[in-house]
N, C-alpha and C positions, 0 to 999 in steps of 0.2 A: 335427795340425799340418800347415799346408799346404807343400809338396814348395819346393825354390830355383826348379824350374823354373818354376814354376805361378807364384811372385812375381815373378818375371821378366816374365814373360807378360802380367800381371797391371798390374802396375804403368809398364808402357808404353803411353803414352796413344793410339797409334792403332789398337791391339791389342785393347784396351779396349773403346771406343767402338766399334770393328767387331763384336766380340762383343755387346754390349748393344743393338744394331740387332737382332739377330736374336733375342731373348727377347720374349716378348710383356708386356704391363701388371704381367698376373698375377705370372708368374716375376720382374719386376722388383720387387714388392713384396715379395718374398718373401725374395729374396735381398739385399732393401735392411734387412730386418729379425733376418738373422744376426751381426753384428756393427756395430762402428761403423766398418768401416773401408772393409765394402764399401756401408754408407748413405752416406758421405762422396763415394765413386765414383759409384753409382748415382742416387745424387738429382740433379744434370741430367738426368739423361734422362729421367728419371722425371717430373719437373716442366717439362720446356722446354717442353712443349703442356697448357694448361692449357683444359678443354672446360666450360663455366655454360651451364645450361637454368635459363632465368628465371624462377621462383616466389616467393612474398614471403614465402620465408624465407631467399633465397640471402645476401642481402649484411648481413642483421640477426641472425642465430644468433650470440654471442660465442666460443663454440668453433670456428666454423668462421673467424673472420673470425682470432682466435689463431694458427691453424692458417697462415692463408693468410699471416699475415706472418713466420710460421715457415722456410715453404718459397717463397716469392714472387719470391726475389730467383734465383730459379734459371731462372723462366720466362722464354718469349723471345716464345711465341705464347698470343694470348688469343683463343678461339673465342667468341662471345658469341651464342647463340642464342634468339630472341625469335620465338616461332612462334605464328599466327594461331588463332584458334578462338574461338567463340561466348561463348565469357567476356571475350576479349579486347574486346569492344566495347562500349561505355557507353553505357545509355538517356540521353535527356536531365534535367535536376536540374528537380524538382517542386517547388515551395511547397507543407507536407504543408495547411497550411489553407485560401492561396487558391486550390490547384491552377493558379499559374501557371508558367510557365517560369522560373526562374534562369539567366540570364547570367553562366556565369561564364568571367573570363578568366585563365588561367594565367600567374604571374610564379614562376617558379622562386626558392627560396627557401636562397642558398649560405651557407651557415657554417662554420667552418674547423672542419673535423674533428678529434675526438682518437682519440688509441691506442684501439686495442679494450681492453686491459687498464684503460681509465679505465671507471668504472660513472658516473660522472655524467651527466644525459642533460642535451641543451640546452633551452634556455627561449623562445617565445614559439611563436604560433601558425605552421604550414608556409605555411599560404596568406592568413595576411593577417586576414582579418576571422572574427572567433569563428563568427558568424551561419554561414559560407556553413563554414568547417569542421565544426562540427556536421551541416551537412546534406550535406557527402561521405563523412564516415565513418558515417553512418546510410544512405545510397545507395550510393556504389560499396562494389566489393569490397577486401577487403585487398591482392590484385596492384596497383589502383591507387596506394595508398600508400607500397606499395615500388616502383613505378615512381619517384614524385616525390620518396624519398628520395636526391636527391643527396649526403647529406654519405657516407653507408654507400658510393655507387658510387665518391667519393670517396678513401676512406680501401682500399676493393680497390681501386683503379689505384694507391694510393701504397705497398702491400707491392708491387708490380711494378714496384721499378724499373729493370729490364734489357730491358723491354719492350720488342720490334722491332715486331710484324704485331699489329695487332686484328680478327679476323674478326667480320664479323657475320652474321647468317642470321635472314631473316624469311619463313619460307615461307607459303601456303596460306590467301593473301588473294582471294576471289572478288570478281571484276572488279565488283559489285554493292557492292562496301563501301569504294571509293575515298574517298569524301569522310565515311565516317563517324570520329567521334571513337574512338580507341583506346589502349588501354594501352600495346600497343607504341611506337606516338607519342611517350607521355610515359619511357616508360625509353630510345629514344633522344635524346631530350634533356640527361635525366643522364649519359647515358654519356659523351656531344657535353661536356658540360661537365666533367664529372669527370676528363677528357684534357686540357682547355683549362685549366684550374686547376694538379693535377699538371705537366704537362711533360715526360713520359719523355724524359728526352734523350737516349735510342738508337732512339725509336718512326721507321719509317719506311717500314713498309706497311699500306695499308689494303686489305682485301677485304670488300665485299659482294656475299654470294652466299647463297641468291637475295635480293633486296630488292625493297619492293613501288616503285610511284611518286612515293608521296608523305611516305615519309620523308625523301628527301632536304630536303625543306620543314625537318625538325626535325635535320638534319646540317649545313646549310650553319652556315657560322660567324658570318658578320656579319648578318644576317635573319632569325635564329629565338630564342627565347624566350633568356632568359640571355646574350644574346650581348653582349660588352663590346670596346673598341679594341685591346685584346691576345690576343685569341681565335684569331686566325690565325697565333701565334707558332709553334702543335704544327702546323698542316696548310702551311706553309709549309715544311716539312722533307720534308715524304712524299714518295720518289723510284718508287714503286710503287702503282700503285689496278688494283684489278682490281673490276669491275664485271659483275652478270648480274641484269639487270632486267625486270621483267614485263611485255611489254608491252603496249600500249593503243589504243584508235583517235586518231587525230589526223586533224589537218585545219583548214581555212581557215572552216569554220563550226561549229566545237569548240572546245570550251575547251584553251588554250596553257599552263596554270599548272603542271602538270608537265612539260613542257618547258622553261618559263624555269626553273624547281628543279633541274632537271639541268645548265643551262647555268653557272646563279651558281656552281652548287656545284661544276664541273669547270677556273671559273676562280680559285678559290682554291688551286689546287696549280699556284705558281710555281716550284719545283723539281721536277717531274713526270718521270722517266726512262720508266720503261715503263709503258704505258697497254693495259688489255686489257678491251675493252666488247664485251657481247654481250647481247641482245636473245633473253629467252625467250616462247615461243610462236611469234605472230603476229611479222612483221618491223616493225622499225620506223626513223624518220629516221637519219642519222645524228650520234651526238650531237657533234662536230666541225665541223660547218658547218652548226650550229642557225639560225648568221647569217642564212643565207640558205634557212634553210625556208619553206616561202609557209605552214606556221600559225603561224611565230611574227611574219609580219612584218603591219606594221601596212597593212590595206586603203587603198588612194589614194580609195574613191567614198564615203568618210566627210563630212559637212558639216562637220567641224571643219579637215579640207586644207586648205580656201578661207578659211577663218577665222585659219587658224595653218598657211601652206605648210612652214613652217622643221621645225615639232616634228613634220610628218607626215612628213617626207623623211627625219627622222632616223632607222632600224635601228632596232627594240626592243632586240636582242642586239646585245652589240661582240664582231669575231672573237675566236676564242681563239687563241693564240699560248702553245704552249712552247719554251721558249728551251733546254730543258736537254733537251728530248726525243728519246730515242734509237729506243725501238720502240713501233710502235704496231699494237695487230692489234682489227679491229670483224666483228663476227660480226652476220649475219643482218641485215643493214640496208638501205635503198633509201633510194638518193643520186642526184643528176646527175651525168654526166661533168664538170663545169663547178666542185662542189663538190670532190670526189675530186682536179682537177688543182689548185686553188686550195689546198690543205692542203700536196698535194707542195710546190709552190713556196714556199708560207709556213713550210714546215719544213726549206727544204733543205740548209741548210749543217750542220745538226746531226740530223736525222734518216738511223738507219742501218737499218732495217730496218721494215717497213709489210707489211699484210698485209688485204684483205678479204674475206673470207671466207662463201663464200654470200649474196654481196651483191647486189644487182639494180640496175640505172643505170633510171631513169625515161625521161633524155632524153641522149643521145652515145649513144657508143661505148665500149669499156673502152681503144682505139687512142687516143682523145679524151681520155679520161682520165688517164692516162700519157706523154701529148704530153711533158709538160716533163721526163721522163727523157732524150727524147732530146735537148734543148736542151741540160739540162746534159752528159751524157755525148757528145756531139756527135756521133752517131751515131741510126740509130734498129736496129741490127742486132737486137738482142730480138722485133722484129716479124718475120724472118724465120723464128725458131724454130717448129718445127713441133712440134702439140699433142702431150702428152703424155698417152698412156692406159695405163690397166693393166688385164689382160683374166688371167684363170683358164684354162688350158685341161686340162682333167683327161682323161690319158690310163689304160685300162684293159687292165690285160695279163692274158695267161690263164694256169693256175698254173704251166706250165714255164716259159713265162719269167719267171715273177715267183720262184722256186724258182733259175732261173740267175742272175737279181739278186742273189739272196742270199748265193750264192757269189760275187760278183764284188766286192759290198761286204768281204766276211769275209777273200777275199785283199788288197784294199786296206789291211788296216788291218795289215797282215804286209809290206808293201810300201810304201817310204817316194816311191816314184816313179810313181803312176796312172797308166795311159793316159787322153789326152785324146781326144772324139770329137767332130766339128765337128759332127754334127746335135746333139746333148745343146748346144754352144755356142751353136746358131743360137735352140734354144727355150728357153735363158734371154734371150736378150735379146730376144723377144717381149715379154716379160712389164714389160718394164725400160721400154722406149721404142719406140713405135710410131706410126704414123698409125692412123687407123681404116679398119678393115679387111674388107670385105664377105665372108659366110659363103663366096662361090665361091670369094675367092682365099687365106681362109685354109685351106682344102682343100685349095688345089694347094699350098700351100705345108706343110704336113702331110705330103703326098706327098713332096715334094721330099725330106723329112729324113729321110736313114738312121741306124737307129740299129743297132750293130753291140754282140752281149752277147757276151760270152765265159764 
């Protein structure tokens, strides 16, 4: 029988939860399986991160999907991982007799889902025409199937209904397979739909990390397969996207089509608070002032200018503009000074903190770019601030004074009153705030610093 104290203990909820941070998976399964009173405790924790590697038995098994609306309502983050490899990609569909190609084109196929606990399945073909179904489930694989089972992705987003964060992760796409058709493709599309349909009404971060370029193609909401006039009801809520994207070559004589997929798609979160984009590998634009990238804008020495001056003058991209945006931080990007101050200004009554980070300016200054901080602040005194480095200086003592160290530490900790010594004071704040410092005079100044052991 467990002690008053241990119920005490026990039954205080912050007490609780601090203790069950610190048990791993394991031990929480274990201890969720001694009684029912400490499964009743343990299961948030045990379920608020819920982790799927996509195979095409994840969301069709009737035990596990049982399971999942057993424990579902307890989850808050959903990790969905869809990772690349050599199965993930689809030949093209053969005619087995005239050996022609098959056109086919993908119409997602929604029907209201029922309980796992019903065994009826539904009736009519997934994709439409008997003919071309025949010939995908005698060609692709079974992953593809369960990519395009929406009703099953379906019916897992609806035991989640406490849903806050959906992670997604598509790693280990070789820059060589951009435009090929993929599985991955088709399971984010149901997923994309299986949210828009659902509704979590507490859903309100999204993360993809990493994702390749051109899912966003099969993410945006009003542009991609299934997408209906009520599809932006769930992404019109997300106050968080965190974004880590592969990136790719661009340019004024290269294809633009993932860069407009990223622009459409980062303008359907009109309630957007914190925004945090980075750019894996190679650096790439910045996705904020897409407006005025020269590969998305459309060439002036085209023969339809003179034909149609109006439609060439117009922008491809319309700025973006968040109205609720508070922080924004872009990793590894090259921009102009000219983009950089144009976001300041366009964000400034409601943006409270920005940040770019290992970024490169093409054409200004970062002075150039920052201009309008000192407009608004009416000052420009942040330019006087002088750079701030952080430098290691590792000093080597030899064993008697490292031995008198030892006792100097040992009586400190018997003494509530240390002597302080101003060289020990001068070489911490080397290390804190400095100019850069040439090897000659950080040697005199080395010199300079007595340090006095007892």
């Amino acid at each position: 029988m467990a002690s008053r104290a241990f119920v005490e203990v026990w039954q205080t909820d912050l007490t609780r939860r601090c203790l069950l941070t610190y048990l791993t998976p394991r031990d929480l399964k274990g201890l969720r399986l001694t009684c029912l009173e400490f499964a009743l405790d343990v299961a948030p924790e045990l379920f608020a991160d819920l982790d799927v590697e996509f195979d095409p038995n994840v969301f069709s098994r009737h035990g596990r999907m049982v399971a999942l609306e057993r424990v579902g309502h307890y989850a808050k983050t959903l990790s969905f991982r869809l990772p690349h490899s050599p199965t993930t990609f689809l030949p093209p569909l053969i005619a087995p007799h005239t050996l022609d190609e098959v056109n086919f084109l993908y119409e997602p196929h929604v029907v209201r889902p029922r309980p796992a606990s019903s065994s009826s399945a539904s009736s009519g073909s997934r994709y439409g025409d008997d003919e071309i179904s025949d010939l995908l489930v005698k060609h692709y694989p079974p992953l593809f199937h369960a990519a395009t089972n929406i009703t099953a992705f379906t019916r897992a987003i609806l035991a989640l209904p406490n849903l806050k964060t959906v992670k997604v992760s598509c790693p280990n796409q070789s820059p060589g397979q951009r435009y090929r058709k993929s599985v991955v493709d088709y399971a984010l599309s149901s997923l994309r739909v299986a949210l828009e349909q659902v509704n979590p009404p507490a859903l309100e971060a999204i993360v993809l990390d990493p994702i390749h370029p051109g899912a966003l193609q099969h993410l945006r909401p009003l542009s991609s397969f299934g997408a209906s006039p009520a599809s932006t009801r769930v992404w019109r809520r997300i106050k968080r996207l965190t974004i880590q994207m592969d990136s790719f070559e661009y340019g004024r004589d290269l294809p633009s089509d993932h860069l407009k997929f990223l622009h459409t798609y980062l303008q359907t979160f009109v309630s957007l608070e914190h925004l945090d984009f980075t750019w894996l590998g190679g650096p790439g634009p910045c996705p904020l002032s897409l407006d005025a990238e020269p590969s998305t804008c459309r060439p002036t020495s085209l023969e339809c200018g003179n034909t149609c001056p109006k439609t060439a003058a117009v922008p491809s991209c319309k700025p973006i503009k968040f109205r609720h945006l508070k922080s924004m931080h872009v990793r590894n990007a090259v921009l102009d000074a000219s983009q950089a101050a144009s976001f300041i200004v366009l964000h400034r009554k409601m943006l409270h903190e920005f940040s770019f980070d290992e970024c490169n300016l093409r054409s200004g200054t970062w002075h150039d770019a920052l201009a309008p901080l000192s407009r608004l602040s009416g000052n420009d005194n942040w330019k006087r601030r002088p750079e701030e480095v952080t430098m290691d200086v590792p000093l080597v003592l030899s064993p008697e004074e490292k031995a008198q160290t030892d006792l100097v530490l040992l009586s400190q900790l018997w003494d509530d009153s240390p002597c302080k010594h101003r060289g020990l004071d001068t070489l911490k704040k080397l290390g804190v705030r400095t100019r850069e410092l040439l090897p000659s005079s950080l040697h005199r100044l080395l010199q300079s610093v007595r340090f006095g052991w007892r």
